[in-house]
N, C-alpha and C positions, 0 to 999 in steps of 0.2 A: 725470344731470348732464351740462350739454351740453358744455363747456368743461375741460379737462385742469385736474386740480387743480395750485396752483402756491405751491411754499413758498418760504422765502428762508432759504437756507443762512450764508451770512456773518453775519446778524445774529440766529440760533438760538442762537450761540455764547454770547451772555450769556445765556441761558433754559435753565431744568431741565427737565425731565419732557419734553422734546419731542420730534418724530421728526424723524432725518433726511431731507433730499429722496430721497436712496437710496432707503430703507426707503416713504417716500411713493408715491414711483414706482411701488416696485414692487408697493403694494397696489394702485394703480392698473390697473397693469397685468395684475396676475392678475384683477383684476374684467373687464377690458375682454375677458381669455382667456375667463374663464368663461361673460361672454355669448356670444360669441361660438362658445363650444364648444355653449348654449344653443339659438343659433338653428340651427345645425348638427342638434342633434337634434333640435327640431322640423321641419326639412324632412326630416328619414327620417322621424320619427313620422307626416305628411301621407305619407308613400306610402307606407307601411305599410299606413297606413287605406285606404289605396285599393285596395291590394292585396286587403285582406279582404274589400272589397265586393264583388269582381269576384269572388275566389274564393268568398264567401258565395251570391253569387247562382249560380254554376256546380251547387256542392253542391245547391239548392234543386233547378234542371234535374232532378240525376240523381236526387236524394230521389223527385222525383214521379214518372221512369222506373220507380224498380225499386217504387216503389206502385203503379202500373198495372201491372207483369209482375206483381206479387203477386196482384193481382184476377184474373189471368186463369192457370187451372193451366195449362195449354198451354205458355203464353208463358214461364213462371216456367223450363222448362226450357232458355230460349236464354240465362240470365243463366248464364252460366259462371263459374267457381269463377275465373278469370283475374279477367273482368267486376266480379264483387263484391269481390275481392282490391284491385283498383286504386279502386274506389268507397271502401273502408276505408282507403285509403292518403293517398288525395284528404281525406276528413275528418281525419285524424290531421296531417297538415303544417296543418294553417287549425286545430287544437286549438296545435298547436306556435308557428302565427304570431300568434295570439289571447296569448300569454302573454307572448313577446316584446315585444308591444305592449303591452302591460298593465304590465310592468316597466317602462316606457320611456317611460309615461305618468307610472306613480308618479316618478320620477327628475324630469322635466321639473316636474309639479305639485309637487312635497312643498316645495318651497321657497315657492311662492305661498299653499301651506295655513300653513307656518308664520309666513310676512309676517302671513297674515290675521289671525293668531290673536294674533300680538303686536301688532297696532293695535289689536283689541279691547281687550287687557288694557291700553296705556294709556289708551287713553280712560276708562279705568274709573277706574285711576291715578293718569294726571297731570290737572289742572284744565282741559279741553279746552273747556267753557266760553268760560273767559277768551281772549278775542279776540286779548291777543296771544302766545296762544301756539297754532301749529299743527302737526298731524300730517297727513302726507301719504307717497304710496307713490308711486315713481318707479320703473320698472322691477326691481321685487321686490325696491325697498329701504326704511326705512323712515325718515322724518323729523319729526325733533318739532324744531320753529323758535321760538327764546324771542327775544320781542322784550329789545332792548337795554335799555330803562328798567325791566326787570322783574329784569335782574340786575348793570347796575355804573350806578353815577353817570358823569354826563359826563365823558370824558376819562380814566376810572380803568380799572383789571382788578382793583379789589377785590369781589370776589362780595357783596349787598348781606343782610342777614337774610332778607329776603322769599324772592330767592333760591334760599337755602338749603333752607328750604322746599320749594319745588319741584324742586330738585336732588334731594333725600331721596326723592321720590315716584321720578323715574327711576333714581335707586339702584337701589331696590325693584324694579324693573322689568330692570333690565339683570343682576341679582344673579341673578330667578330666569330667567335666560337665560343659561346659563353657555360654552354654544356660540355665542354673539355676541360679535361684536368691537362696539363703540364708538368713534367715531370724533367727535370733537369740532370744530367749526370755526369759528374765528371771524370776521365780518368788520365790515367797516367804512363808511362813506360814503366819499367821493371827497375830502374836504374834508382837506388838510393836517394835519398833526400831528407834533409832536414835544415831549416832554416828559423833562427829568432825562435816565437812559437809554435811553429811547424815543426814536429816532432819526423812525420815520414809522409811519403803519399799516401798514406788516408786522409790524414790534415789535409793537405794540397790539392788532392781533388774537391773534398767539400769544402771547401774552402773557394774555390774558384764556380763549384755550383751554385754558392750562393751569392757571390757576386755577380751572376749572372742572373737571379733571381732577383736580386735589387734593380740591375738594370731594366727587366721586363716591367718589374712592378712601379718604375719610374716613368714608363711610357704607359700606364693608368691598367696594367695586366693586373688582374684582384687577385688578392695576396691569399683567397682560396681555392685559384687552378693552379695553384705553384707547389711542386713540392722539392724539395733541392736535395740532392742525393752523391756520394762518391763513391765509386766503385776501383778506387786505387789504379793497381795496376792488374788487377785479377782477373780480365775479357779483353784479352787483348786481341785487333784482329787477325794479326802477324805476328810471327817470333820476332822479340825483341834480337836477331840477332846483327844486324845493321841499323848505320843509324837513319837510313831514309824508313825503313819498318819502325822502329822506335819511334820518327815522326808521326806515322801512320795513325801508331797508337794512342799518342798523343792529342785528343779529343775533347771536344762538351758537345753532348748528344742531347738535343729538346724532344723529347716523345711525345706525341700526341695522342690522346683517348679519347674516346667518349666516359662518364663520369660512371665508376663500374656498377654502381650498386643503380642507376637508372638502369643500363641494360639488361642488368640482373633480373629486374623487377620485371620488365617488358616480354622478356625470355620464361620467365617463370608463370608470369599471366597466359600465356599462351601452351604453355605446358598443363599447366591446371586446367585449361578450358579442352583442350585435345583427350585427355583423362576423361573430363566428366562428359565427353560427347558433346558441347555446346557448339 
């Protein structure tokens, strides 16, 4: 997401099920940690690897040393018991850095295997077909983007039957993920609005996230992978300046995660253990 998420606190106050900007922030913010702890270990993971090159090729050197002293009886007796001690010692730290890096590898990957694995099972899922609705992976997150005519009538946040429908399919989906948060968001076009208590599209988008979040948690989604969020009209993908772009724009976006402050933890384990040589 390129643009800091942005909610509007004064007028939440009339809406149920919703998050505070607090609470927003600060998922924000531990995601923004987590890459960032992310790209961290990937620059130790790359010298790591390089480390093991240089040390892999050194071993190779002295492997073919003490293969030629072994060909020759003569010679076999200037390898001294120091000689081969420090050769055994040389492999044993590159067995030691081999593992490290292989922990460090699984930590960095397990997140991208588990993105993968949940875009397959929706597309199996939801109707991915259907044009407007899309699944895409944004720096090992996951988004399924439902066009706006597919679930409120113009101007409404009542969820339509169709829907529903395909609300039930991501249920399905986010149920057997029980270590994913959900993050619901909804936006708008650029074009004015105000209705009854609907002051503008900030109301209108959370307002329609959260109706979407009632839907989910009606098909038994636990009302703590949900978070309901609106992002107005402020990411829009297209200039609003026709109205098939205006359609475009016109969105509820379900994000998929794994729950930040687990990865954080798992990421951060394996950094302290990389540190203390373990």
């Amino acid at each position: 997401m390129k643009k800091v998420l942005l909610l509007s606190v004064s007028t939440m106050l009339l809406l149920s099920s919703c998050v505070t900007k607090r609470q927003f922030t600060d998922l924000q913010a531990k995601q923004k940690e987590t890459q960032d702890l992310l790209n961290s270990a990937t620059v130790k993971l790359n010298s790591c690897l390089e480390d093991r090159a240089a040390a892999t090729a050194k071993v190779g050197v002295l492997e073919s040393q003490v293969s030629d002293l072994r060909k020759n009886n003569d010679n076999l007796q200037i390898l001294s018991a120091k000689g081969a001690s420090s050769i055994e010692k040389t492999l044993e730290s590159i067995k030691e850095k081999e593992l490290k890096i292989s922990r460090l590898q699984e930590a960095v990957t397990k997140k991208d295997s588990i993105t993968l694995a949940l875009v397959t099972s929706l597309k199996r899922e939801v109707g991915i077909n259907d044009p407007d609705i899309e699944v895409s992976v944004e720096k090992g997150v996951v988004f399924i983007s439902i066009a706006d005519k597919l679930l409120f009538q113009s101007g409404s946040y009542t969820v339509t039957a169709k829907a529903k429908e395909i609300l039930a399919k991501v249920a399905k989906v986010i149920n057997s993920k029980p270590n994913f948060e959900a993050m619901i968001e909804g936006h708008t076009d650029s074009r004015s609005y105000q209705k009854g208590l609907l002051l503008d599209n900030w109301d209108l988008s959370v307002k329609r996230a959260t109706s979407v979040v009632r839907i989910l948690q009606s098909y038994d989604v636990s009302p703590t992978q949900l978070v309901a969020a609106g992002r107005s009209s402020y990411t829009p993908l297209v200039d609003n300046d026709t109205a098939a772009n205006r359609a475009r724009n016109r969105r509820t976006r379900v994000i998929l995660l794994p729950k930040i402050d687990q990865f954080y933890e798992m990421i951060e384990k394996e950094m302290k253990n990389l540190e203390a040589g373990q």
